[in-house]
N, C-alpha and C positions, 0 to 999 in steps of 0.2 A: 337274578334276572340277567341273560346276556347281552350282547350285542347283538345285531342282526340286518341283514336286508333282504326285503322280499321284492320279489319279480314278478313280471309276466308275459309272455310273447304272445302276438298273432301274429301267423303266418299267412301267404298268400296262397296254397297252393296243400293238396289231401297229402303233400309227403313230409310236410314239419319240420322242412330242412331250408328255408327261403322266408324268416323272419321278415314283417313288415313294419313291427313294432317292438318296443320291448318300454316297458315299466319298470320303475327301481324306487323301493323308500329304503333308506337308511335312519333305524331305529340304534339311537344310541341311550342306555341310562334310561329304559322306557320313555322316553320320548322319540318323536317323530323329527329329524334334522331335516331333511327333503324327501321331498317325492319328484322324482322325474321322468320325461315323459318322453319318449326318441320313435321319432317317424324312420325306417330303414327304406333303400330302397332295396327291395329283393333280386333284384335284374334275373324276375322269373315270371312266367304268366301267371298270372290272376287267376284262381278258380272261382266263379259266379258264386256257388256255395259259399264262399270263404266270405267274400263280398258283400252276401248278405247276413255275414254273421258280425262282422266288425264295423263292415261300413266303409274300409278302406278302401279307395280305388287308386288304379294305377298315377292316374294325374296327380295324385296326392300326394305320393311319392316320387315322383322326378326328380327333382333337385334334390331330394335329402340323400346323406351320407350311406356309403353300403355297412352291411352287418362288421367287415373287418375295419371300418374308420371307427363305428360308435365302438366296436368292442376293445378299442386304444383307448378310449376316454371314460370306459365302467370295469375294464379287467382288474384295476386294483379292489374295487371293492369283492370280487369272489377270491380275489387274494388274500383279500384281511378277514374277511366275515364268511360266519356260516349264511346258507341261502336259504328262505324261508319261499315256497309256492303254495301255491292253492291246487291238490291235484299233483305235486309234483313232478311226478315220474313225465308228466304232458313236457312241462316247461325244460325239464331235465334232457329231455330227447330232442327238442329244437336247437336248444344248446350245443349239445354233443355233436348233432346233423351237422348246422351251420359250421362249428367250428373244423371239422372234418371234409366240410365242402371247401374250406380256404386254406386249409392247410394250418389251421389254427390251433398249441397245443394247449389247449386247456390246466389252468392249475387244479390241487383237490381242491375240490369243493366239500362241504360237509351239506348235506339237503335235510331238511326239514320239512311236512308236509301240513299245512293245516285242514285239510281232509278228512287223513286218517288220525288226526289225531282228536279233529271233532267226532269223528265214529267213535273214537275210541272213549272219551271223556263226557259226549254227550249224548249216548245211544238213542235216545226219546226222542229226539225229533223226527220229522216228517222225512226229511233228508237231508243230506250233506252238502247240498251247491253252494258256490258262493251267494249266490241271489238270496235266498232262502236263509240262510245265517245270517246275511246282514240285516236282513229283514225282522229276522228272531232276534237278534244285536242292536238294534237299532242303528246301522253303521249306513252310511250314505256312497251307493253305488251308481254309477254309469255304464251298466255292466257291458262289459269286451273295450271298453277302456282300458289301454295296458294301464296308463297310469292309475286312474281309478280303482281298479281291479287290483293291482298290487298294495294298493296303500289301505286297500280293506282286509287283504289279507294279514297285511303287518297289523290291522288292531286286532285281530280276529287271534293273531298267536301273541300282541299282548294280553288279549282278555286270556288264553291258556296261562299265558305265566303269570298273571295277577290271582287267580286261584292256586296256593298249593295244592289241593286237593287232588288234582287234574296230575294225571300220568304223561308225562311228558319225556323223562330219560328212559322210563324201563322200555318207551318203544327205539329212543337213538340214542341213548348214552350221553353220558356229558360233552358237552361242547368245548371244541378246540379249535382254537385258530392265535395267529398273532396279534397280543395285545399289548406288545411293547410301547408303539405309538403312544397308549395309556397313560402310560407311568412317568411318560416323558412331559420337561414343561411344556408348555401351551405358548408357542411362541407364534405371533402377530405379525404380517408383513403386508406394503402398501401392495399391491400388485402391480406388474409390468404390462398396461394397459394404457392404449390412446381413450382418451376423456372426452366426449361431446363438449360442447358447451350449454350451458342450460339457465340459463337469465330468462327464460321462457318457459320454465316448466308448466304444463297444463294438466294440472290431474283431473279435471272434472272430465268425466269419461274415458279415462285411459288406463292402460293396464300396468301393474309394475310390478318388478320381481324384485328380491333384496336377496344379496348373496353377502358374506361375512358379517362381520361383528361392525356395527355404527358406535363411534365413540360418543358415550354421554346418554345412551338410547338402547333400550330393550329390543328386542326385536316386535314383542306385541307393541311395542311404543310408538315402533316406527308404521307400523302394519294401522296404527291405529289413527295415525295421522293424516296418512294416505288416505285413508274410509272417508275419513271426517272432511277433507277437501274435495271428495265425489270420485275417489278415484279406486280403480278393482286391483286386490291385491294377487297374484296369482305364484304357486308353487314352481310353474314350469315357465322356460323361457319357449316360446312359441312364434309363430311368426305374426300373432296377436297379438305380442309384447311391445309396449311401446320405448319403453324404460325400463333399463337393467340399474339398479341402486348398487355403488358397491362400495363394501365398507373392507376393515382390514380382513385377511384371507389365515386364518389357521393352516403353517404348515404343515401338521403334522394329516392333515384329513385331503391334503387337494394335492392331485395327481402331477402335474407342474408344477414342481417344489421349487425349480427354478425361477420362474417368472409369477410364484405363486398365483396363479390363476383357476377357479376353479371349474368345473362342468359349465356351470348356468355360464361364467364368461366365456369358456373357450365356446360356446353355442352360439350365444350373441355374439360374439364377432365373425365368426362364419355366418351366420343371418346378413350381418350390416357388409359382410363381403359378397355377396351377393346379391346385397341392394331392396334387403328392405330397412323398414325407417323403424328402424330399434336405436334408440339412443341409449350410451353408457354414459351411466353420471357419476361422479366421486362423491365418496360421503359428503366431504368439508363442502361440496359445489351444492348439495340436495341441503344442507343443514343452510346454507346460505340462501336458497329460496324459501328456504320455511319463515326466515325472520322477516 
């Protein structure tokens, strides 16, 4: 079983070149590491069509970053990993649009489709949409959610690679990308980040995110601590977030190797720069309100 991240874009607009959103899960070791979630702003008109298909509207996107700022903060993952879509050749061409409308030059990617590869592996069904597979999968969708929508797909090509049986190379051949990162130790750094203060934390209806490793603490441990004092744990940092938790940062996975900081922080701090009330708290500050 490889590595992998699956995507998904909506667009604003019938030419598939004006990203409004994009989704990303990063599957490492069969497991699920993140899923996240990027509002774009397209600086394109809105198609009504389009509008009614995702839900996006223009207000929604105003202040979020354009396709070439998010594409600074996810280009290393189509740098290290193969790309896994639902439908690919769709997600494949927004990509290529976008990055061709800014002058952006794309590394190889290696695509993978879970589509054709459910045609392929599981010809009986009714059909191939995502809707309808998650459905036959039992898989939990919000469909035209980029985020949701991509993080279904990524179980949807783990359930292909948890059966050997399932043709899976003779349609793309083995997979290649850089896995040095792998092989190297796992080395642990505090992050280059300003700290709220938090002698007030209040989880009883509030949302939290947890990015790195908590020392002394699982991640379901910490996930589970959260629950139990009323409080909602979430994948993505949003401007729903009320608390970003952040523990040591793996350099060998996060893009700012310098100031180790990963996605979920560099988001929350452009949110809290912008002036919403997202607080970032350090592990030892969140372990110190638990007691």
């Amino acid at each position: 079983m490889f590595d992998f991240i699956a995507f998904d874009f909506e667009t604003a607009d019938a030419q598939n070149s004006a990203p409004c959103s994009i989704g990303i899960t990063l599957v490492e070791d069969g497991e699920v590491v993140f899923t996240q979630n990027f509002l774009i702003n397209p600086e394109a008109v809105f198609s009504p069509f389009n509008i009614a298909i995702h839900g996006i509207r223009p207000e929604d996107v105003l202040d979020s970053p354009t396709f070439p700022e998010v594409w600074a903060e996810i280009s290393y993952l189509f740098e290290r990993y193969p790309a896994v879509a639902h439908n690919a050749a769709f997600d494949k061409g927004v990509l290529e649009k976008a990055a061709a409308r800014y002058g952006i030059k794309l590394p190889k990617i290696k695509y993978y489709c879970t589509c054709r590869l459910m045609q392929k592996n599981y010809p009986h069904l009714q059909n191939h949409k995502l809707n309808t597979l998650c459905e036959v999968f039992g898989i939990e969708l919000n469909h035209h959610d980029s985020g949701s929508d991509c993080l279904a797909c990524a179980k949807l090509m783990l359930i292909l690679l948890g059966d050997k049986r399932n043709e899976i190379y003779s349609l793309y051949g083995k997979s290649s990308y850089n896995k040095d990162y792998r092989s190297a130790p796992k080395i642990l750094k505090e992050p280059d980040v300003a700290y709220d203060d938090a002698n007030d934390i209040r989880f009883d209806g509030s949302v939290f995110v947890v990015t790195g490793e908590i020392d002394g603490l699982t991640r379901e441990q910490v996930f589970n601590i959260i629950r139990q004092r009323g409080g909602t744990v979430s994948d993505f940092v949003t401007v729903k977030t009320d608390y970003l938790i952040v523990g040591l940062q793996n350099i060998a996975v996060v893009r700012n190797k310098a100031a180790a900081k990963s996605i979920k922080i560099t988001l929350a701090e452009r949110l809290r720069g912008q002036g919403r009330n997202i607080r970032i708290i350090s592990q030892s500050r969140f372990k110190d309100c638990l007691k």
